[in-house]
C-alpha positions in Angstrom: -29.0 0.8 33.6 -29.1 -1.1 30.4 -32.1 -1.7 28.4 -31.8 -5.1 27.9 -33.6 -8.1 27.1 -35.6 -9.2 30.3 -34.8 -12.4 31.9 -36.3 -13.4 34.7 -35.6 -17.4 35.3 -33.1 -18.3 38.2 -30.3 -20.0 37.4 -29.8 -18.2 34.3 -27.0 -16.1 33.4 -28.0 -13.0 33.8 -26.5 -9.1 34.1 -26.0 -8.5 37.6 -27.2 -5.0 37.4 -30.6 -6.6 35.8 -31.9 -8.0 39.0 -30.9 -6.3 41.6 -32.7 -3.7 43.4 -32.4 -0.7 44.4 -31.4 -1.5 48.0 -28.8 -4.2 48.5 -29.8 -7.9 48.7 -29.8 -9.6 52.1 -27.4 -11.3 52.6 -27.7 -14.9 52.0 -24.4 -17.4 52.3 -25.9 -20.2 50.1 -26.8 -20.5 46.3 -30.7 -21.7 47.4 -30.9 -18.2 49.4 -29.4 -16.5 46.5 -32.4 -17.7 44.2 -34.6 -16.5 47.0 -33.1 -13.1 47.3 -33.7 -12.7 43.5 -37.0 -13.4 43.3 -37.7 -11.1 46.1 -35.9 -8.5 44.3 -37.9 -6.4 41.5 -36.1 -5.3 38.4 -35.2 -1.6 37.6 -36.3 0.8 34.4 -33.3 2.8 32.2 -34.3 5.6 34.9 -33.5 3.5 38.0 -37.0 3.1 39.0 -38.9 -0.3 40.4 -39.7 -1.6 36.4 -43.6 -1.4 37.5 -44.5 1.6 39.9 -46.0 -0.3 42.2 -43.2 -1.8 43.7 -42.4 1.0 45.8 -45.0 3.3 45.4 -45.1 7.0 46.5 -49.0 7.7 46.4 -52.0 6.0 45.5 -55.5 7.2 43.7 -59.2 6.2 45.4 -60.8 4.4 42.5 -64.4 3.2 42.5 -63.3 0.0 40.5 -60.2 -1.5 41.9 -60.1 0.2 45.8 -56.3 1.6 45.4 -54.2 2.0 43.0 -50.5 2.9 43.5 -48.5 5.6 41.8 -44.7 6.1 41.3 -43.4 9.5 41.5 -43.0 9.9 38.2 -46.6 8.5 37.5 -47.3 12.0 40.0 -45.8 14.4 38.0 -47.6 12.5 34.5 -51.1 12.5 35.9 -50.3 16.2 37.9 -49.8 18.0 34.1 -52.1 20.3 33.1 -52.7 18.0 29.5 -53.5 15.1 32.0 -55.3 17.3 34.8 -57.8 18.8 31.3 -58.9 15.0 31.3 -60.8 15.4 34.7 -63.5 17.9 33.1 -63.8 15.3 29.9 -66.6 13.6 30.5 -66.2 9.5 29.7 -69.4 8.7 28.1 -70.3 12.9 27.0 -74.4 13.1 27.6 -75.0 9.6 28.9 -75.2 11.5 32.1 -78.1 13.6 30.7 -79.7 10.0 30.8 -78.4 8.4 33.5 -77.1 11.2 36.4 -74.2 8.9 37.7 -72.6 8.5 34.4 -70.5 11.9 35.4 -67.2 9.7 35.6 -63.9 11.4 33.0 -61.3 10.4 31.1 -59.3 10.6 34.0 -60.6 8.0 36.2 -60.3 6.0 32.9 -57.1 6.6 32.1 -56.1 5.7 35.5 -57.9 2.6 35.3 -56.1 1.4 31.9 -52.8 2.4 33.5 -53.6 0.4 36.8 -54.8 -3.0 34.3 -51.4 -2.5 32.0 -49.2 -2.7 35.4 -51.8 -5.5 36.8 -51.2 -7.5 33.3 -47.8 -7.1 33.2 -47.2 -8.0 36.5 -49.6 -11.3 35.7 -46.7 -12.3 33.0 -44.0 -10.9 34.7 -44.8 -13.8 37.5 -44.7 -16.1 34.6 -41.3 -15.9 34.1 -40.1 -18.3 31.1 -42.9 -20.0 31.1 -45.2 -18.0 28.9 -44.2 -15.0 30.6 -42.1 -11.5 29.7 -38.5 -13.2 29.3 -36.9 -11.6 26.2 -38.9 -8.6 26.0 -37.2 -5.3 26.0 -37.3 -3.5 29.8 -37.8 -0.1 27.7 -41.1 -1.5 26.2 -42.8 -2.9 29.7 -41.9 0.4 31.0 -43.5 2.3 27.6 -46.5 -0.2 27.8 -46.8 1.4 31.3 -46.8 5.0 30.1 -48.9 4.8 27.4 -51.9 3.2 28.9 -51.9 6.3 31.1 -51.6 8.4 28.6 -53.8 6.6 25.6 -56.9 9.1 25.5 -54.8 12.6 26.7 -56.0 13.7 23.2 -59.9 13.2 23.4 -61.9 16.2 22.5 -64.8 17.3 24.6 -68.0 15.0 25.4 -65.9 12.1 24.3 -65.6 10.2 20.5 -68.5 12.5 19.7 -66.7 15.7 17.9 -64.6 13.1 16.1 -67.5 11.8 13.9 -67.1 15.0 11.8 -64.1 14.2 10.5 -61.6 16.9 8.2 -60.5 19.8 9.6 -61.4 17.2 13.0 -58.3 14.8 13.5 -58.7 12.2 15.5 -57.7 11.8 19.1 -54.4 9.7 19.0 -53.3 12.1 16.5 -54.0 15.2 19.1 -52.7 12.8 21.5 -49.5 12.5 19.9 -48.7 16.2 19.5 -49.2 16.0 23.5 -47.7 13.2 24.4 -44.8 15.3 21.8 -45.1 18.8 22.4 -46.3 19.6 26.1 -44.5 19.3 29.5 -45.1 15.6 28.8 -42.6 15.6 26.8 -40.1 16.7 29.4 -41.1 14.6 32.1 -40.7 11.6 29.6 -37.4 12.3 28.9 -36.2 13.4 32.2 -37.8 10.9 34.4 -38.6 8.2 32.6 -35.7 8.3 29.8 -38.2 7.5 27.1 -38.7 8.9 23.6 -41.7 10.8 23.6 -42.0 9.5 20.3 -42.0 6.0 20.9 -44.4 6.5 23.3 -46.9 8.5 20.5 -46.2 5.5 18.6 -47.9 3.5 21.1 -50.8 5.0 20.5 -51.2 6.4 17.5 -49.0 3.3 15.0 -47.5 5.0 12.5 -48.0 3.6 8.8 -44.5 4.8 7.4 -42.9 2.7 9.6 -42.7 -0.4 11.6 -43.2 -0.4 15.8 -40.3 -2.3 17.3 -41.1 -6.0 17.7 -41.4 -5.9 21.3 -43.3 -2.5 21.4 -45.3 -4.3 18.1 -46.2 -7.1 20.8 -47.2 -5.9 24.1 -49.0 -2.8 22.3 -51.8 -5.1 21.9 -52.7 -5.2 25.6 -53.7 -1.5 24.7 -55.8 -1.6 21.9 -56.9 -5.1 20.2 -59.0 -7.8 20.5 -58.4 -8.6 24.3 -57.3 -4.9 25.8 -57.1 -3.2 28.7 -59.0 -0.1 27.4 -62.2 -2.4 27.2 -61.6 -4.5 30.3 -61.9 -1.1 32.2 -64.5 1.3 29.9 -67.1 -1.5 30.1 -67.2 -2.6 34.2 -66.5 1.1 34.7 -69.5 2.3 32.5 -71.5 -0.2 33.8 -71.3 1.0 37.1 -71.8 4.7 36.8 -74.8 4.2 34.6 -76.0 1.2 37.7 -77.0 -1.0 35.0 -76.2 -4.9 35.3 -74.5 -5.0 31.8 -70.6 -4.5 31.3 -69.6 -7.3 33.9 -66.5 -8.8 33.3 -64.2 -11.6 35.4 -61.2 -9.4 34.8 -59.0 -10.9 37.5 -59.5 -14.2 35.9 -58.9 -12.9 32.3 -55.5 -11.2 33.2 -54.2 -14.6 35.4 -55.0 -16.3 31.8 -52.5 -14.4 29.8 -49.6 -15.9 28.0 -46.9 -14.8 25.4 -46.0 -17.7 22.9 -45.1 -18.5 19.8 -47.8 -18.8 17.0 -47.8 -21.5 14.6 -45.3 -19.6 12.5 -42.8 -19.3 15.1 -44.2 -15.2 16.0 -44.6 -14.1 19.2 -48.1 -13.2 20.4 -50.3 -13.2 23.4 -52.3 -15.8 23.6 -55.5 -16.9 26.9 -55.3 -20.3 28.4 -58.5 -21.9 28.0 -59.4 -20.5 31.7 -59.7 -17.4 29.8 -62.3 -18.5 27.1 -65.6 -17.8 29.2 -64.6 -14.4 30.7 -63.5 -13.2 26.9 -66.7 -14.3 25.8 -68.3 -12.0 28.7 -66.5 -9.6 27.9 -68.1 -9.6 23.8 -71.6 -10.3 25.4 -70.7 -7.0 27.6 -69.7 -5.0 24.7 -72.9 -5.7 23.2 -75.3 -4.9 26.0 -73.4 -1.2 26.7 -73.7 -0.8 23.0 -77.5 -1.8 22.9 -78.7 -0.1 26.1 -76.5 2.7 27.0 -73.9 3.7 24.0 -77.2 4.0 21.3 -79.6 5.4 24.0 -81.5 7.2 21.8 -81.5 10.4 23.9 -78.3 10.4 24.3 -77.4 10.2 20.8 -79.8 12.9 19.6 -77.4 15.0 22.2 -74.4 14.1 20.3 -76.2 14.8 17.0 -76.9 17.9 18.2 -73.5 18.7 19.5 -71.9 17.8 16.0 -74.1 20.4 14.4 -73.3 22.7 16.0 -69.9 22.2 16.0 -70.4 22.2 12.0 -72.2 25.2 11.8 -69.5 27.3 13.4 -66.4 25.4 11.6 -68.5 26.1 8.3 -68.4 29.9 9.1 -64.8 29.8 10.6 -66.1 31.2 14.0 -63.9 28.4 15.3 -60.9 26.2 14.2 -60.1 22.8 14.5 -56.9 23.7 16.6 -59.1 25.6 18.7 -60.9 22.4 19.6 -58.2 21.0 20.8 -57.7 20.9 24.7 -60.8 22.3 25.7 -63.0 20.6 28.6 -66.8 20.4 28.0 -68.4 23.1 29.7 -65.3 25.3 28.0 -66.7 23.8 23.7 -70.4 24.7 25.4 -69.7 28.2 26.7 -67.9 28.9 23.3 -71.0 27.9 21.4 -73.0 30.1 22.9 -70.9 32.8 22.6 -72.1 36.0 19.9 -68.9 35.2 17.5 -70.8 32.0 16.6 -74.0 31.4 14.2 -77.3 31.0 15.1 -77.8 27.8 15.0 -74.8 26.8 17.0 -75.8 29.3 19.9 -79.1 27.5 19.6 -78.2 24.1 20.0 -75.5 24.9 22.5 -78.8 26.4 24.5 -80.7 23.2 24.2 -77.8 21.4 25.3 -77.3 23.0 28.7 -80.5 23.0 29.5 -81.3 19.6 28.5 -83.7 20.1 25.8 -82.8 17.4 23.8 -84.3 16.6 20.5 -86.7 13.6 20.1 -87.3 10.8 17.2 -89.9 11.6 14.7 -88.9 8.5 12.4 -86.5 5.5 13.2 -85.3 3.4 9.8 -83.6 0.2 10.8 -81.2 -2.0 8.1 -84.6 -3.8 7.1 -85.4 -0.5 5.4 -82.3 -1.8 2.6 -81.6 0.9 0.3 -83.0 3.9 2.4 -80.7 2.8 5.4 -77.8 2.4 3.3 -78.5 5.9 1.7 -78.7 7.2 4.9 -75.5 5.4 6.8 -73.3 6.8 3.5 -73.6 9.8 5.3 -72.0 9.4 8.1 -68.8 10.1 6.0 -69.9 12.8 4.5 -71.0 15.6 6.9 -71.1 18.2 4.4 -74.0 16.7 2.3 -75.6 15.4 5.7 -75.9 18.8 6.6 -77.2 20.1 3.5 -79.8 17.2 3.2 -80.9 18.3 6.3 -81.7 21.7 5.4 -83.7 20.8 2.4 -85.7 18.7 4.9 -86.5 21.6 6.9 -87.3 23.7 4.6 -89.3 20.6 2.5 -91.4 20.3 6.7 -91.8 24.4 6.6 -94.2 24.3 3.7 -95.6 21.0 4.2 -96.8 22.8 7.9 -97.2 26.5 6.9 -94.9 26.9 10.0 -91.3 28.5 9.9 -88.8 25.6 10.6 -84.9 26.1 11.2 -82.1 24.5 9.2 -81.1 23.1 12.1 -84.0 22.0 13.5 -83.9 18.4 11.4 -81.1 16.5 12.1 -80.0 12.7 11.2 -78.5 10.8 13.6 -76.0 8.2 12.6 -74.5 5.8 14.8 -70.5 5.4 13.9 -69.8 1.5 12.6 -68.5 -0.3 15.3 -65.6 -2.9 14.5 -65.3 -6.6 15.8 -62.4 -8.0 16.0 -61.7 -11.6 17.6 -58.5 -12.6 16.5 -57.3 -14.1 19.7 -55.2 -17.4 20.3 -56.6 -19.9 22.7 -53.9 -22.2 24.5 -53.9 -25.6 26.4 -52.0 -27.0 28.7 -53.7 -30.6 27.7 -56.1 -30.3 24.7 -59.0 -32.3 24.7 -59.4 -34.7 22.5 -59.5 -33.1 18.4 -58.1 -30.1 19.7 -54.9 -28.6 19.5 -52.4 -26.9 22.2 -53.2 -23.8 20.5 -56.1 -22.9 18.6 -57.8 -19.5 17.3 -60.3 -18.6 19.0 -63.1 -18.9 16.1 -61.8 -22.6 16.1 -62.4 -23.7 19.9 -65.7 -21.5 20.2 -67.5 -21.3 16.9 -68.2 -17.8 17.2 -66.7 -15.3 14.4 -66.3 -12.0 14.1 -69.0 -11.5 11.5 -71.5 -13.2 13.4 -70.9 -10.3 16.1 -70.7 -7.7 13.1 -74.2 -9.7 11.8 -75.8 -8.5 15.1 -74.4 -5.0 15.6 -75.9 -4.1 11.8 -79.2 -5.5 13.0 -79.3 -3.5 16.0 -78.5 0.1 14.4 -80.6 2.7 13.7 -80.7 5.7 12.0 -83.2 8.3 13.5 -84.5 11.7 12.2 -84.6 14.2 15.5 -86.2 17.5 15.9 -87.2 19.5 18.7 -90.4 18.6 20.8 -93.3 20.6 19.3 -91.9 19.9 16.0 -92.2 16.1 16.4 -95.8 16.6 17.4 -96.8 18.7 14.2 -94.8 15.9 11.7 -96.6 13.5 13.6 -100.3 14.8 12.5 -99.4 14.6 9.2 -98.4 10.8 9.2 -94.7 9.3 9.2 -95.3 8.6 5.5 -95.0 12.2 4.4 -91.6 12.3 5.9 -90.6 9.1 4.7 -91.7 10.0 1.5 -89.6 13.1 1.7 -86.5 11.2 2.7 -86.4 9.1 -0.1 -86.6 12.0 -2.4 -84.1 13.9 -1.2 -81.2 11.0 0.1 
């Protein structure tokens, strides 16, 4: 079939071999019942394939979110690969379980998640038809829109975002994800089944900056990462639940019915919410905020990650282990290889606390009211390297202030990575009120800008200082001045 533009209006002229599907029309003898017969039809992929999968689905997947959700044969094979299958022992949320016990849900109930909201949104516009819906855009992107949501986080490193925070030799995840999505038996069933490039598929999810998306890949590629995505409208309800906390809710039914491509006021296409949509997409920033506040910067859970990256250091600093040799391993695989003999000390240490869930506790917490020490300290985030060795001169700084031998690695400060928010979303109306228009950003119908989210986030950070138990207790008895004092030296 030909990848053209898709047109979905009766009456139209159209490509006969556009609309039909794959089993012959009934037979209808007038040009009402043609119409009819059309819209009952569904529209086939370059491949020959129902253009969403769940048209005629072959299988479906148990999910604790939506009930079902259908599969196409070639979505099988996709989420049957062994790159795909790794995502099932990749935890979603890394140590949040240590925390809360029913936060044990992977990458690859989330993947399937985004996969089943991309096919749910697109069948929202779909229904549209020329009326704010997907007539002109290219059958090869719906169906690439489709794939990649499935695929978006096939790169992720073990215990989730956390290994990423130490950047260089550590790429990030989208770039892993790419050689995948390129590489792998991905590749193949991309090309073979679904007649895609793998590349354009990488380019999906990992944009590249030498080179321009095509515009209707450029469009719908927001659904998958932006302001108003599907990646958030299934981490947060999803995250919510597992942890059974009443944050993270989210009318996402009513958000996807409010969808709409248009043109913007300079004639660009762009997806646009109806003003239905305006209260759940300001749920949806409220729920972003709670995750972030109660579960995301749980304090426990991020001296786990703090720990993890350290360790991870430590053996990367020694070359025990390679970046590449990060790469496709699940989490209990990175743990076992940190305790292994080939790595250092302090790696095989941590990994040890780690599994038996000794994590380290907060001797001192500075918040962004601390000015110029909290600034000090967040520049490290970029810098692991001087983190690191700041550390060390802590710990050896605490070993003579307490006449007690205390490990390198037994200081560590945690930094929380700077979140970004973004609201650049057009609001539409059928009928504006009164001193409104028919189409409106969304910092114009509601007030609320993305700085004033960006204003709260930056109040709500900390930076802590962990250490193990009984060290906490001796720092303690000398007074949190003495190590405050001893920071400000030394950042």
């Amino acid at each position: 079939m030909r990848d053209e533009s898709f047109k979905s209006t009766p009456g139209k002229q159209q490509p006969v071999e556009q609309l039909l599907p794959l089993t012959a029309l009934p037979s209808v003898d007038t040009e009402a019942g043609v119409v009819q017969a059309i819209k009952r039809s569904y529209w086939t992929d370059a491949a020959g394939y129902p253009l969403l999968p769940d048209e005629q689905p072959e299988g479906t997947v148990r999910d604790s979110l939506y009930d079902l959700i259908p599969l196409g044969p070639r979505e099988l094979k996709l989420i049957n690969s062994a790159p795909f299958l790794r995502l099932q022992q990749v935890k979603q949320l890394g140590f949040v379980y240590r925390v809360w016990p029913g936060a044990t849900h992977s990458r690859y109930e989330h993947s399937l998640g985004c996969y089943h909201l991309a096919v749910r949104a697109l069948r929202s516009l779909l229904m549209r038809g020329a009326s704010g819906g997907l007539d002109g855009i290219a059958i090869s992107s719906i169906q690439t829109l489709v794939v990649a949501a499935l695929l978006h986080d096939i790169g992720h490193y073990p215990f989730s975002h956390t290994i990423e925070d130490l950047g260089f030799p550590i790429i990030n995840h989208e770039k892993v994800g790419r050689s995948i999505i390129e590489k792998s038996e991905v590749a193949t069933i991309l090309e073979r089944d679904y007649r895609l490039s793998p590349e354009r598929v990488a380019d999906f999810i990992d944009p590249p900056k030498s080179k321009s998306l095509p515009p209707d890949d450029e469009l719908l590629s927001h659904l998958l990462s932006g302001a108003l995505d599907i990646d958030k409208l299934d981490y947060l309800p999803r995250d919510a639940r597992a942890c059974n906390v009443p944050y993270g809710g989210v009318d996402v039914s009513r958000l996807l019915s409010a969808l709409r491509i248009q043109r913007d006021l300079h004639g660009e296409r762009c997806l646009v919410v109806t003003h239905k949509g305006i209260s759940p997409l300001h749920s949806l920033l409220h729920a972003r905020q709670e995750m972030f506040d109660n579960i995301y910067w749980h304090h426990t859970s991020r001296a786990f990650q703090a720990m993890l990256v350290r360790a991870v250091f430590d053996a990367l600093s020694v070359q025990a282990i390679s970046g590449e040799q990060l790469v496709g391993l699940t989490d209990a695989a990175l743990l076992t290889l940190l305790a292994s003999n080939e790595m250092p000390e302090s790696s095989r240490m941590l990994a040890a606390d780690l599994e038996m869930r000794r994590p380290y506790k907060v001797v001192l917490e500075i918040s962004p009211a601390a000015g110029s020490l909290f600034r000090r300290l967040e520049a490290l985030f970029w810098d692991a390297q001087r983190r690191r060795t700041i550390e060390q001169k802590i710990a050896a700084e605490l070993s003579t202030m307490l006449e007690t031998p205390v490990a390198d690695y037994q200081v560590l400060i945690e930094i929380p990575r700077p979140e970004k928010w973004e609201m650049d979303v057009w609001i539409a109306f059928d009928h504006p009120p009164v001193g409104m228009k028919s189409l409106m950003k969304w910092v114009e119908v509601t007030g609320l800008q993305s700085d004033d989210l960006a204003r709260y986030e930056q109040h709500q950070r900390r930076i802590r200082i962990v250490t193990p138990e009984p060290l906490r207790t001796a720092i303690r008895q000398q007074g949190q001045g003495a190590l405050l004092s001893l920071l400000d030296q030394l950042i």
